[in-house]
mmCIF file of the N, C-alpha and C atoms, coordinates in Angstrom:
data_MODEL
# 
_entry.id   MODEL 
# 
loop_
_atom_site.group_PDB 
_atom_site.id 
_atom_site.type_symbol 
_atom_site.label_atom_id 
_atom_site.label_alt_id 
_atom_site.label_comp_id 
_atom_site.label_asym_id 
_atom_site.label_entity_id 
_atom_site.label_seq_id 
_atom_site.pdbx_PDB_ins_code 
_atom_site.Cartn_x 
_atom_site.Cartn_y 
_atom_site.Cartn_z 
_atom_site.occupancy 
_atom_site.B_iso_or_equiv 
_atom_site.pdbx_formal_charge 
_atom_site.auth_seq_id 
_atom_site.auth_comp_id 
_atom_site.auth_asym_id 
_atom_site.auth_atom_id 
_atom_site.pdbx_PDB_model_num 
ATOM 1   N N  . UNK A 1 1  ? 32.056 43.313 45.379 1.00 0.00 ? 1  UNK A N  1 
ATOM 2   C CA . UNK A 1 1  ? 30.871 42.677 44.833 1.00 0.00 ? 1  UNK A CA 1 
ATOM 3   C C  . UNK A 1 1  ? 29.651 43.275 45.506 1.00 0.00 ? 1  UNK A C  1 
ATOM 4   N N  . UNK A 1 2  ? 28.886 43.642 44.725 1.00 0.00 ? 2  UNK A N  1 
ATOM 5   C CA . UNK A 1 2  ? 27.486 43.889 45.181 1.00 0.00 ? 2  UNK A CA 1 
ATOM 6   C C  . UNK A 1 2  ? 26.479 42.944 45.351 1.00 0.00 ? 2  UNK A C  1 
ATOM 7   N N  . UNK A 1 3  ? 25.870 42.664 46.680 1.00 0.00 ? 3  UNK A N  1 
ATOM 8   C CA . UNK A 1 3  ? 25.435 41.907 47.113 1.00 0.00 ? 3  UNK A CA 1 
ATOM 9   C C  . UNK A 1 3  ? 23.661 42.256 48.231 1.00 0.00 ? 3  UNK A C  1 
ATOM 10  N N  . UNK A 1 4  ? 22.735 42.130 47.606 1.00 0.00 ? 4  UNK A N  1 
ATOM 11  C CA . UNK A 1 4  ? 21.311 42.500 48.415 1.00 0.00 ? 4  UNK A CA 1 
ATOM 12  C C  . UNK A 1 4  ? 21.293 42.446 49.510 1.00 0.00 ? 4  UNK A C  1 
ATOM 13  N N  . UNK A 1 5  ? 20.647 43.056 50.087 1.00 0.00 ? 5  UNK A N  1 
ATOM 14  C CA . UNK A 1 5  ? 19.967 43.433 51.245 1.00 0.00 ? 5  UNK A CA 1 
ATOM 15  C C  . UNK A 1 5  ? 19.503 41.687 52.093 1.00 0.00 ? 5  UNK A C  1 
ATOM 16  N N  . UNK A 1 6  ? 19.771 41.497 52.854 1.00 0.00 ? 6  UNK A N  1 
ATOM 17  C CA . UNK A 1 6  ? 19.037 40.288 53.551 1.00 0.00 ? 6  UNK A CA 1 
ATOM 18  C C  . UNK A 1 6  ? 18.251 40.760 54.698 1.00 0.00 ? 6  UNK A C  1 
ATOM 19  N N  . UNK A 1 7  ? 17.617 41.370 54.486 1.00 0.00 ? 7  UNK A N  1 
ATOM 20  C CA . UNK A 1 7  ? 16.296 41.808 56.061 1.00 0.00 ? 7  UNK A CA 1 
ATOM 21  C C  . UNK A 1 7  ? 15.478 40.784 55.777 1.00 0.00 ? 7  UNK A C  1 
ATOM 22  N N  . UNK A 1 8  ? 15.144 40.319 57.293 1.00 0.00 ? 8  UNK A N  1 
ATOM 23  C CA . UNK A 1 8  ? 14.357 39.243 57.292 1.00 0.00 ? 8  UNK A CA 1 
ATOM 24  C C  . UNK A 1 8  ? 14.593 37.945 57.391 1.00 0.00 ? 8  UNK A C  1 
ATOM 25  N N  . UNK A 1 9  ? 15.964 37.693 57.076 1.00 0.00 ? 9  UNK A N  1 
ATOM 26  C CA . UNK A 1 9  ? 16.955 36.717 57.628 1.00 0.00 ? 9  UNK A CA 1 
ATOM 27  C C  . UNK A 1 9  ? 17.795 36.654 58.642 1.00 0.00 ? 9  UNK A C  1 
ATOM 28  N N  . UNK A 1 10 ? 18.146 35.007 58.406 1.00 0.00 ? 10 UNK A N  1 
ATOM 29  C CA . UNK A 1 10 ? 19.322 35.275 59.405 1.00 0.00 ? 10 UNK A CA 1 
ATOM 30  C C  . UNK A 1 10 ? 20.377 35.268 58.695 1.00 0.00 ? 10 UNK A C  1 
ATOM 31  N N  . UNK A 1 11 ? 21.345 36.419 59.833 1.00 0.00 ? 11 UNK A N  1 
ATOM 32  C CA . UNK A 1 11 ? 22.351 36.993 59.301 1.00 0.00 ? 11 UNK A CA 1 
ATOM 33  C C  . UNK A 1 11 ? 23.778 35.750 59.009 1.00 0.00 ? 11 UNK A C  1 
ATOM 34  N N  . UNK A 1 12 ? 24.934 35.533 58.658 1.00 0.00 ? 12 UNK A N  1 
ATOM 35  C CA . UNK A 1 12 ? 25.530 34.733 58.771 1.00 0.00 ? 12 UNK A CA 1 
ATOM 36  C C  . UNK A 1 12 ? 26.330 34.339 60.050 1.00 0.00 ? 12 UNK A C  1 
ATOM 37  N N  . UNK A 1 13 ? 26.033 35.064 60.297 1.00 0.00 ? 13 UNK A N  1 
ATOM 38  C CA . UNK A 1 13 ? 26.952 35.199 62.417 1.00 0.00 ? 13 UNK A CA 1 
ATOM 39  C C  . UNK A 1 13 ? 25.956 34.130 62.762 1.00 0.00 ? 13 UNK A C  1 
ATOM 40  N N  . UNK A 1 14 ? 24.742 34.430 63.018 1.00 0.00 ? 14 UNK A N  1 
ATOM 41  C CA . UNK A 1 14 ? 23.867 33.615 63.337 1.00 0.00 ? 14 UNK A CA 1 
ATOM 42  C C  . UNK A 1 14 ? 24.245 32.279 63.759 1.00 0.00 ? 14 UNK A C  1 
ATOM 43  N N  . UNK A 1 15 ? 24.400 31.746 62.457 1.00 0.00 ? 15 UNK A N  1 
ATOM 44  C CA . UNK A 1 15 ? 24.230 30.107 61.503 1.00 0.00 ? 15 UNK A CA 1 
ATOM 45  C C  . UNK A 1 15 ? 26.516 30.108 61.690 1.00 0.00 ? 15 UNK A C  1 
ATOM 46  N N  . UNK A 1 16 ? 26.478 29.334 62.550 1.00 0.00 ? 16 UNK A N  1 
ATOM 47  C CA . UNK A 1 16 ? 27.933 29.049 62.921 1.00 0.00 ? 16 UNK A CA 1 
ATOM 48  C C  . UNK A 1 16 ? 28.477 28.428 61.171 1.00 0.00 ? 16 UNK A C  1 
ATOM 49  N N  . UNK A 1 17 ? 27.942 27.160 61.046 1.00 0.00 ? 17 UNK A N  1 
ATOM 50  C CA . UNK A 1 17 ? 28.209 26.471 59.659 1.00 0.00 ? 17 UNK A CA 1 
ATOM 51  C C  . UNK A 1 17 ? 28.534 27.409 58.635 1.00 0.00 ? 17 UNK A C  1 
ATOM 52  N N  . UNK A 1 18 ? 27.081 28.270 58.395 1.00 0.00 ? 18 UNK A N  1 
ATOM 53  C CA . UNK A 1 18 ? 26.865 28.712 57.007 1.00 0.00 ? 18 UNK A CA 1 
ATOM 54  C C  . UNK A 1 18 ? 27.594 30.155 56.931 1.00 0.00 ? 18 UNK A C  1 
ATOM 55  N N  . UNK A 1 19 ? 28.110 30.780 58.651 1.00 0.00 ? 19 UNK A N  1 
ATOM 56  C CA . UNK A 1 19 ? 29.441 31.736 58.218 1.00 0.00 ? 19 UNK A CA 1 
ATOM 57  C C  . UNK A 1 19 ? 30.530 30.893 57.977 1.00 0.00 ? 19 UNK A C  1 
ATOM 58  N N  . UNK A 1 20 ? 30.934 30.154 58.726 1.00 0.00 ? 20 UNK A N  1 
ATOM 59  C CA . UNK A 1 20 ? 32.118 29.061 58.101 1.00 0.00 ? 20 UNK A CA 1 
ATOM 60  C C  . UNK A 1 20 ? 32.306 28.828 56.479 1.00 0.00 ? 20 UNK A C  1 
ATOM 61  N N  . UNK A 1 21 ? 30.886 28.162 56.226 1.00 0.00 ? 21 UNK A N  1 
ATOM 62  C CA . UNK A 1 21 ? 30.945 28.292 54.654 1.00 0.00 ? 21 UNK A CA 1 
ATOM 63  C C  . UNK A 1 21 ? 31.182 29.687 53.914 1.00 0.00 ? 21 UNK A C  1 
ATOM 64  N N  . UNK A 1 22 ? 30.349 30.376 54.244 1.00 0.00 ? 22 UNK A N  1 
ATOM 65  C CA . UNK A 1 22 ? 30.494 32.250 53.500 1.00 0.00 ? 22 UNK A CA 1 
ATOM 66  C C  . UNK A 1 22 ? 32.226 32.879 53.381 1.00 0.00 ? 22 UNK A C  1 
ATOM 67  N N  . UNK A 1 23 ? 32.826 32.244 54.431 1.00 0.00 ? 23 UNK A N  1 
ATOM 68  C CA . UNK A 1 23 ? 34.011 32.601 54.937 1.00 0.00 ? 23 UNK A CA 1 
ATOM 69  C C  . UNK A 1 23 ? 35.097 32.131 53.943 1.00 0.00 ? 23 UNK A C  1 
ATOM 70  N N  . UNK A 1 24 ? 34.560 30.916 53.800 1.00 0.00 ? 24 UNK A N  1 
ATOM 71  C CA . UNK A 1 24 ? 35.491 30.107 53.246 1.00 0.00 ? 24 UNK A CA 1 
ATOM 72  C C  . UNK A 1 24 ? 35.314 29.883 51.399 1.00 0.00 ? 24 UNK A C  1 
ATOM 73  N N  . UNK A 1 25 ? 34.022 30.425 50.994 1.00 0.00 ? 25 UNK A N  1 
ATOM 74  C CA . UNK A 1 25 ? 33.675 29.899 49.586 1.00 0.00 ? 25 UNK A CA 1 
ATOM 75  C C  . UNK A 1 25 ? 32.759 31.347 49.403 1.00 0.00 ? 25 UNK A C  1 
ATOM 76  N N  . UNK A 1 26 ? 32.806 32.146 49.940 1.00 0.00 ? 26 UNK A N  1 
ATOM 77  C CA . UNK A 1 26 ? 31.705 33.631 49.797 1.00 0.00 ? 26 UNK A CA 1 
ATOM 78  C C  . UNK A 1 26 ? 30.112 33.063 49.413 1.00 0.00 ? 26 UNK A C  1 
ATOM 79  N N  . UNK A 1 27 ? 29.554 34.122 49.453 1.00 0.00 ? 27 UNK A N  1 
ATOM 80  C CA . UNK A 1 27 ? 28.010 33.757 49.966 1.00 0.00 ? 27 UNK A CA 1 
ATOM 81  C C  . UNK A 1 27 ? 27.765 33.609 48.354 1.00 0.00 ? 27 UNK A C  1 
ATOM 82  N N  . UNK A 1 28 ? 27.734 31.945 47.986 1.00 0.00 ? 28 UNK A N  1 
ATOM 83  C CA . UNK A 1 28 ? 27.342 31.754 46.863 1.00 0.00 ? 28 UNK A CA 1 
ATOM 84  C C  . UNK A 1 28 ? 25.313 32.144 46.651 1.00 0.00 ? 28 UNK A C  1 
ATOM 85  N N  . UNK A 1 29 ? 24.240 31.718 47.422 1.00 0.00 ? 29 UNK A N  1 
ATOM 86  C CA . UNK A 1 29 ? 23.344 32.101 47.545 1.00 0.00 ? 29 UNK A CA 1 
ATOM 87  C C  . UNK A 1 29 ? 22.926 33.297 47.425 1.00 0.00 ? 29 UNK A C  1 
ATOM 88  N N  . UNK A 1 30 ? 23.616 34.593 47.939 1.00 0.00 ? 30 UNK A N  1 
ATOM 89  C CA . UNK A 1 30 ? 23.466 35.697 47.713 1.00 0.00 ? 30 UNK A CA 1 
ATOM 90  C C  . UNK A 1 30 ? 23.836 36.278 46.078 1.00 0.00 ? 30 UNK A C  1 
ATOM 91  N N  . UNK A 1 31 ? 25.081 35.475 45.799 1.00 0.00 ? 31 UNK A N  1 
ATOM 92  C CA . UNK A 1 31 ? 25.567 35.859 44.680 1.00 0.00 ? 31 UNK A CA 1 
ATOM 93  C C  . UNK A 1 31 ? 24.883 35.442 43.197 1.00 0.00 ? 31 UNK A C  1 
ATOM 94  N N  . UNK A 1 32 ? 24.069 34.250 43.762 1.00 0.00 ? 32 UNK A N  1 
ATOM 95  C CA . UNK A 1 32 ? 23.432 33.879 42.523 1.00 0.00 ? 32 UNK A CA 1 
ATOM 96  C C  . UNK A 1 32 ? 21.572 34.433 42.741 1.00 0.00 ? 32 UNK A C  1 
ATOM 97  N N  . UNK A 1 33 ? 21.456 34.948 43.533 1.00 0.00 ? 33 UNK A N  1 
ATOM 98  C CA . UNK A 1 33 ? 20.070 35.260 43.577 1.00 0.00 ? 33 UNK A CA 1 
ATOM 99  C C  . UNK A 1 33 ? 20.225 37.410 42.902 1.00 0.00 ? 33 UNK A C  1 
ATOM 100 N N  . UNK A 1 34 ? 21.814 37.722 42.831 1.00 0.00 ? 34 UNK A N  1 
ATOM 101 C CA . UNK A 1 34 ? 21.609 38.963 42.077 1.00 0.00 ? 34 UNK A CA 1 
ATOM 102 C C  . UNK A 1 34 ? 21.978 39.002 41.420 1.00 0.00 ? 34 UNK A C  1 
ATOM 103 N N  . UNK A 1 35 ? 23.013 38.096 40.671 1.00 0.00 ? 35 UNK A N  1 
ATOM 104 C CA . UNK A 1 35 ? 23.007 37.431 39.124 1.00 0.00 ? 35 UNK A CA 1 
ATOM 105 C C  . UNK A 1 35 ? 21.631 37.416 38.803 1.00 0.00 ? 35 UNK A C  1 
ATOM 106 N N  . UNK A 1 36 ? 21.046 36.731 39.270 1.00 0.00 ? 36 UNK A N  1 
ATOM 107 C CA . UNK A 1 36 ? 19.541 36.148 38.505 1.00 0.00 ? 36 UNK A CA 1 
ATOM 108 C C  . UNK A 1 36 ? 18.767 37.584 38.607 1.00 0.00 ? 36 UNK A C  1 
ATOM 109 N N  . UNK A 1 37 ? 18.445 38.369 39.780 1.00 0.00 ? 37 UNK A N  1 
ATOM 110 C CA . UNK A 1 37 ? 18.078 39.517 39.260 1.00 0.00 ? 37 UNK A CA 1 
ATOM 111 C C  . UNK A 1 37 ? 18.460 40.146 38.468 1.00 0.00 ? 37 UNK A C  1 
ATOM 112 N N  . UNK A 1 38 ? 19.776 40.634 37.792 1.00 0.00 ? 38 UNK A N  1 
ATOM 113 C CA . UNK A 1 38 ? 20.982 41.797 37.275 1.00 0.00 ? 38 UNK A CA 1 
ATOM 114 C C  . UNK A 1 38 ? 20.145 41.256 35.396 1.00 0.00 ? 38 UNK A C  1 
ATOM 115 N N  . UNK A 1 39 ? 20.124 39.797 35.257 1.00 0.00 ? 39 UNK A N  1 
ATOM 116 C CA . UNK A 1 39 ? 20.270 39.085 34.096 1.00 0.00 ? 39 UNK A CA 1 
ATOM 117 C C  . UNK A 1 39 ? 18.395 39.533 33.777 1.00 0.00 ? 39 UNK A C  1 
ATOM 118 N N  . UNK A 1 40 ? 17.386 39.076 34.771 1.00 0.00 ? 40 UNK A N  1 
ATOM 119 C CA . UNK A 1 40 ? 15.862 39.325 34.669 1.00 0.00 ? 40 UNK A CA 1 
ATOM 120 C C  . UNK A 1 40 ? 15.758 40.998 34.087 1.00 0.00 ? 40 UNK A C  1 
ATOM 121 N N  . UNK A 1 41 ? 16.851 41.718 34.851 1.00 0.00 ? 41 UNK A N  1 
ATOM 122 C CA . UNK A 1 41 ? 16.166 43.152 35.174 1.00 0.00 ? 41 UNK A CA 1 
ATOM 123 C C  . UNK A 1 41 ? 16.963 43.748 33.298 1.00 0.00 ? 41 UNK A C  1 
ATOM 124 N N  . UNK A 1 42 ? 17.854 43.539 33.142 1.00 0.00 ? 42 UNK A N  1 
ATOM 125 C CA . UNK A 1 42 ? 18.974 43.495 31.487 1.00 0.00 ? 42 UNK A CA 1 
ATOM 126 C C  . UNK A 1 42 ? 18.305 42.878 30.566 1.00 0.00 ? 42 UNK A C  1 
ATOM 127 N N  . UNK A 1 43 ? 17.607 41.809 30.989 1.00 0.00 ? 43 UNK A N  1 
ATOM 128 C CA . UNK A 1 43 ? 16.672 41.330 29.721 1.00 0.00 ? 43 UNK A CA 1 
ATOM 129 C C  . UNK A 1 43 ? 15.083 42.301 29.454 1.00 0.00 ? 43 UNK A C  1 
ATOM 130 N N  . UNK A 1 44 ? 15.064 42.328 30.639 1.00 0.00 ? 44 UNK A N  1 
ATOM 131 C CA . UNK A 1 44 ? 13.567 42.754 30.046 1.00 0.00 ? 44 UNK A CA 1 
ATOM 132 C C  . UNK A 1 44 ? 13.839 44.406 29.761 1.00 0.00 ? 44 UNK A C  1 
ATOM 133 N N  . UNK A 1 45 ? 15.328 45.012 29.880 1.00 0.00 ? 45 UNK A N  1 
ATOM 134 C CA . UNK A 1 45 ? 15.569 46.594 29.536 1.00 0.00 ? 45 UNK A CA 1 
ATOM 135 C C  . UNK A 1 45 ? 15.864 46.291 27.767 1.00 0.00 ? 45 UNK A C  1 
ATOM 136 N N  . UNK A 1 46 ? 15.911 44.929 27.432 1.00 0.00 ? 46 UNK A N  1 
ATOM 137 C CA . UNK A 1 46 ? 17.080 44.667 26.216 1.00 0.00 ? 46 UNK A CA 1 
ATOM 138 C C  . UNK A 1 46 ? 16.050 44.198 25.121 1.00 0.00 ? 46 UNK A C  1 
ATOM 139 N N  . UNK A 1 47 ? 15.090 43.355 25.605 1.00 0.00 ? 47 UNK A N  1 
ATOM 140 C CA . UNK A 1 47 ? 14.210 42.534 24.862 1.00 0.00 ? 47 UNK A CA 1 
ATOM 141 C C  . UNK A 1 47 ? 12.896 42.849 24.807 1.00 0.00 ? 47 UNK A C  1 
ATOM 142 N N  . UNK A 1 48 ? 12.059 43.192 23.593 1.00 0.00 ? 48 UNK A N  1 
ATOM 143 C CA . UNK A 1 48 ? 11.189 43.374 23.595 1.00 0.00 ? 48 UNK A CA 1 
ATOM 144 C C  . UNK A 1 48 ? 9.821  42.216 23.062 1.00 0.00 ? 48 UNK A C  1 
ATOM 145 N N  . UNK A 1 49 ? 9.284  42.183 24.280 1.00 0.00 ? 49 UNK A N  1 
ATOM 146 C CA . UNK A 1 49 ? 8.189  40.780 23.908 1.00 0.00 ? 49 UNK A CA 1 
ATOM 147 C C  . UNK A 1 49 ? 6.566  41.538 23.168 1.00 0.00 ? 49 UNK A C  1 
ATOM 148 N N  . UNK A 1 50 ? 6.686  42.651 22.930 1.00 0.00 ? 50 UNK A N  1 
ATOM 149 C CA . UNK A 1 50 ? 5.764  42.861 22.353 1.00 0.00 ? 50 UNK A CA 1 
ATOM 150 C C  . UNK A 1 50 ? 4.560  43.313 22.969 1.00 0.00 ? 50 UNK A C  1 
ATOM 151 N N  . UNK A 1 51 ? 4.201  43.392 24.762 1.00 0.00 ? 51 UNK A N  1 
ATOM 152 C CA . UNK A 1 51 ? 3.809  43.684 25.541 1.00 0.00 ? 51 UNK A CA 1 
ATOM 153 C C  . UNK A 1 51 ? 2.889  44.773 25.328 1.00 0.00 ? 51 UNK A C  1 
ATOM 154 N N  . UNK A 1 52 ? 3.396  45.773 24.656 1.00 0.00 ? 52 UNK A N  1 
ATOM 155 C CA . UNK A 1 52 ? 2.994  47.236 24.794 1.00 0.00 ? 52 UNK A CA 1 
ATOM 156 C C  . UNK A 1 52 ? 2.286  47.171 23.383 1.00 0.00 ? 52 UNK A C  1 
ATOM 157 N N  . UNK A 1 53 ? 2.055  46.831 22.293 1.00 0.00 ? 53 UNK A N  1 
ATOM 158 C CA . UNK A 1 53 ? 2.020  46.620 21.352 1.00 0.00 ? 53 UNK A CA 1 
ATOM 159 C C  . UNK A 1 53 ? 0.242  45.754 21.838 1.00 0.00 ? 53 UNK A C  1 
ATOM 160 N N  . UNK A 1 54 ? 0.145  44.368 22.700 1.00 0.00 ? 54 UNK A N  1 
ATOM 161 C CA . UNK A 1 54 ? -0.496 44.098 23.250 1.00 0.00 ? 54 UNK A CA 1 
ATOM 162 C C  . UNK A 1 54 ? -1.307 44.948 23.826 1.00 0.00 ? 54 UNK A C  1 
ATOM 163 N N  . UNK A 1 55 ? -1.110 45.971 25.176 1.00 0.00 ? 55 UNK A N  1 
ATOM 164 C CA . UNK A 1 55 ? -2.033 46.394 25.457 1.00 0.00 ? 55 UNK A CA 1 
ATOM 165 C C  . UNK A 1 55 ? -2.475 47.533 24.913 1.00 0.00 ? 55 UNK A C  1 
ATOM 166 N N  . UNK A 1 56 ? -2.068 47.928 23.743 1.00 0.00 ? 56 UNK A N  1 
ATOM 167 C CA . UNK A 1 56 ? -2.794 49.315 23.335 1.00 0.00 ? 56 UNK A CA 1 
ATOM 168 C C  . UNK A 1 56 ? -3.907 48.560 22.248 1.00 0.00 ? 56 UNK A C  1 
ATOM 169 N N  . UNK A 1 57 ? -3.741 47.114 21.847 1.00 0.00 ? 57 UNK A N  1 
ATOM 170 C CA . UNK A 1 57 ? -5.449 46.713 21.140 1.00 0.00 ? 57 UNK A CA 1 
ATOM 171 C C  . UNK A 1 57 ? -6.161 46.491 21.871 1.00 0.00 ? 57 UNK A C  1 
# 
């Protein structure tokens, strides 16, 4: 699974609990924050809102 970059956080070693959790159920947080990118970045390659159409009047 491909999973982002976390600079700027803390890592899961860190946070005793929340590697426990990662360990045990994988880093749902990570996984749904590049779903939500993968789905933003596929829509706007897929769908056209008319944008360009906009700025050339």
């Amino acid at each position: 699974m491909n999973t982002p970059q976390t600079a700027g956080r803390a890592e899961a070693g860190d946070v005793p609990i929340y590697a426990g959790l990662v360990e045990e159920r994988g880093d749902v947080l990570a996984e749904t924050r590049w779903t939500a990118e993968q789905t933003l970045r596929e829509a706007g390659e897929t769908l056209d809102f008319g944008l360009a159409a906009a700025d050339a009047g």
